[in-house]
N, C-alpha and C positions, 0 to 999 in steps of 0.2 A: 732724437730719432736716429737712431747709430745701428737699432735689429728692432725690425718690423715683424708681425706676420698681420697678415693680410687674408680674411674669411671671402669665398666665392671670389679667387682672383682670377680663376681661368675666365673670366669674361666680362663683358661692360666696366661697369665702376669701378669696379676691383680687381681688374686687370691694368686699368689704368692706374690705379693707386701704387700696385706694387713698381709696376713699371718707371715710376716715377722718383717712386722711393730709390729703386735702386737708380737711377741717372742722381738722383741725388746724394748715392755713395752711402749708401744705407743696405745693411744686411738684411735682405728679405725671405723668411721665411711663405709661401706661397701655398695655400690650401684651397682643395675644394673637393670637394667627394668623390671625382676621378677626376687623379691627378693625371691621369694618362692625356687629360684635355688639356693639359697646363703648357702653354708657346713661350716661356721669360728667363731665356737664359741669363746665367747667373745667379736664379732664384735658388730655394733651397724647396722641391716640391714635399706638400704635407699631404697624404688622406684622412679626410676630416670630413664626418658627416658631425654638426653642431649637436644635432638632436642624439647622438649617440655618445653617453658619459663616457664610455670605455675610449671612445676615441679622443672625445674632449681631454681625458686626463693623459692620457698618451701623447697627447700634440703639447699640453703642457710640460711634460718627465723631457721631450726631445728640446724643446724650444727655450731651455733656461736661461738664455740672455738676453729675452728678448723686453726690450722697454717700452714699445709701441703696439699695445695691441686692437687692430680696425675690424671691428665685427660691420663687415658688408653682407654677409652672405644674407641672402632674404628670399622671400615664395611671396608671389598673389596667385591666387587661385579664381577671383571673380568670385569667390563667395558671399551671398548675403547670410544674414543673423535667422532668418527666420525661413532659412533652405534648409540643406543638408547639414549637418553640423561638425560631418567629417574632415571638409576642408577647412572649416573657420579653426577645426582644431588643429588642422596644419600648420596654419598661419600663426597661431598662436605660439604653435609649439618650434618653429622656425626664428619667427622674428624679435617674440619676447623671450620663452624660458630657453633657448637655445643660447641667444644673444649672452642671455643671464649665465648660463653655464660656461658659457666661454671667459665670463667677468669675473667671475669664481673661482674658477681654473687659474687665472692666470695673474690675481690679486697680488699672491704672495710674490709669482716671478714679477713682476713691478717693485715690491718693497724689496725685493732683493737685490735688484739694479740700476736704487735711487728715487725709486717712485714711478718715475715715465708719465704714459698717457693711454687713455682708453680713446676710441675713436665708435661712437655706437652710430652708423649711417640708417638715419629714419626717413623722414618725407614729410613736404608739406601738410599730407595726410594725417597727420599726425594731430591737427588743428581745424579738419574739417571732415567730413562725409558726405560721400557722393555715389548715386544712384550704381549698385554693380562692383562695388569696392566695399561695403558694409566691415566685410571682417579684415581685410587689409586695414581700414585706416582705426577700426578696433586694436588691434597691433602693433600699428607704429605709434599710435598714443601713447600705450602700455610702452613701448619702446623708450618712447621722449621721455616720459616720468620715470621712467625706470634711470636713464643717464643725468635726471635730476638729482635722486633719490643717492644713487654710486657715486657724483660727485660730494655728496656732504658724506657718506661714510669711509668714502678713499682720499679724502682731505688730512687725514692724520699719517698716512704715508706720502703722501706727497706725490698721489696722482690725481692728474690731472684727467678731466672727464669733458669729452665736445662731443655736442652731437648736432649732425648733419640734415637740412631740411632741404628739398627741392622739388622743384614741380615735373614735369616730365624729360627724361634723358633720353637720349639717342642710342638705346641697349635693348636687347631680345624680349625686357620684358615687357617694352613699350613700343613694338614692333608694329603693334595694329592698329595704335593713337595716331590720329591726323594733324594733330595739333603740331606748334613750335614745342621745339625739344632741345637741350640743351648738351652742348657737346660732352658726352663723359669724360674726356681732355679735362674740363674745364673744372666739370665738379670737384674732379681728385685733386686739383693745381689749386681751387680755392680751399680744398679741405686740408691737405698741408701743407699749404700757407700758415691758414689759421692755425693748425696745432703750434706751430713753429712759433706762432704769435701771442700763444696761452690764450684763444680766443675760447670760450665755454660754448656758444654756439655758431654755428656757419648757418646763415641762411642765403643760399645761394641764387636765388636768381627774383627776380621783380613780382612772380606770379605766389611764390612764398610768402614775402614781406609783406603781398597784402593781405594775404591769408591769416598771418598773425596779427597781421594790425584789425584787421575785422572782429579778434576776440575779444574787441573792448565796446565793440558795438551790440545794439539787438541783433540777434541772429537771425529774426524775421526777413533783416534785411541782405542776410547773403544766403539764407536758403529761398528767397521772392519766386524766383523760377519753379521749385520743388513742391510749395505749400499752397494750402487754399489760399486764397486772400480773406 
């Protein structure tokens, strides 16, 4: 973890990531689609909309030493499947084939710099659906499989591929949740950690783990609230 860059760093999780990165003496590259937002001195600021190839391949031509690359950047919209279909294409096009474009981009700058590590930050979502998120957790699925998928194909250069699951954080986009929230301090401190530790997934907080452990049960029993009986 020597040159980071770091997607949607100007704020929440990805602000903390880079911030962290660099207290950890780590050259951080810092993007997010106005950079004019970006507060991380020391960083190195990128404009970067994911969803724009032309800028995707341009953050790649700038950023060629970079070993660590965290796709954070992410959209919910509150989309459901069977609304509009404009947002759920946002979402898709933010959090899977944006994510995927950055993974693309930046494959070759990894095998050029020893292999490194991909960082793709998903959500517990990823393992469940809940009423008002339809096409958010449509996407961070696509997401998860998608970081299962790039770690067997980026196994021959020798990156390494983690991806991030959590339940709700303490950031803008979870501003209107009443629920416990989880410091975004904590998420980035656990997430490299784990890279640091060749961990393939971080599931970071208690309300994840059960999440996943529930996909080996009937699902009757974690949708019970949702369904007829």
């Amino acid at each position: 973890m020597t040159t980071a860059l770091v997607t949607g760093a100007n704020r929440g999780i990805g602000r903390h990531l880079a911030s962290q990165l660099l207290e950890r003496g780590a050259k951080v590259y810092a993007a997010a689609r106005r950079p004019e937002t970006l507060d991380l001195p020391g960083a190195v600021p990128v404009a970067l909309d994911i969803t724009d190839p032309d800028a995707v391949a341009a953050a790649a031509a700038l950023a060629t030493d970079v070993d660590l690359l965290i796709n954070n950047a992410g959209v919910s919209t509150g989309a459901t499947l069977l609304g509009d279909l404009g947002p759920v294409r946002t979402e898709l096009d933010v959090n899977f084939w944006g994510t995927l474009a950055m993974v693309r981009a930046f494959a070759p700058v990894l095998a050029a710099n020893g292999g490194g590590a991909v960082v793709n930050v998903a959500s517990a979502l990823s393992w469940f659906a809940f009423p008002g998120a339809g096409a958010y957790a449509v996407s961070k699925a696509a997401n998860w499989n998608m970081s299962n998928a790039l770690r067997l194909e980026l196994a021959g250069q020798g990156t390494q591929v983690t991806s991030v699951h959590l339940g709700a954080a303490d950031t803008d986009m979870m501003k209107d949740y009443d629920g416990d929230k989880t410091d975004p301090a904590t998420v980035a401190a656990r997430t490299l950690d784990a890279v640091a530790a060749g961990e393939l997934e971080v599931v970071v907080d208690e309300w994840s783990a059960m999440v996943k452990a529930s996909l080996a049960r009937d699902p009757r029993e974690f949708y019970a609230g949702f369904l007829p009986a």
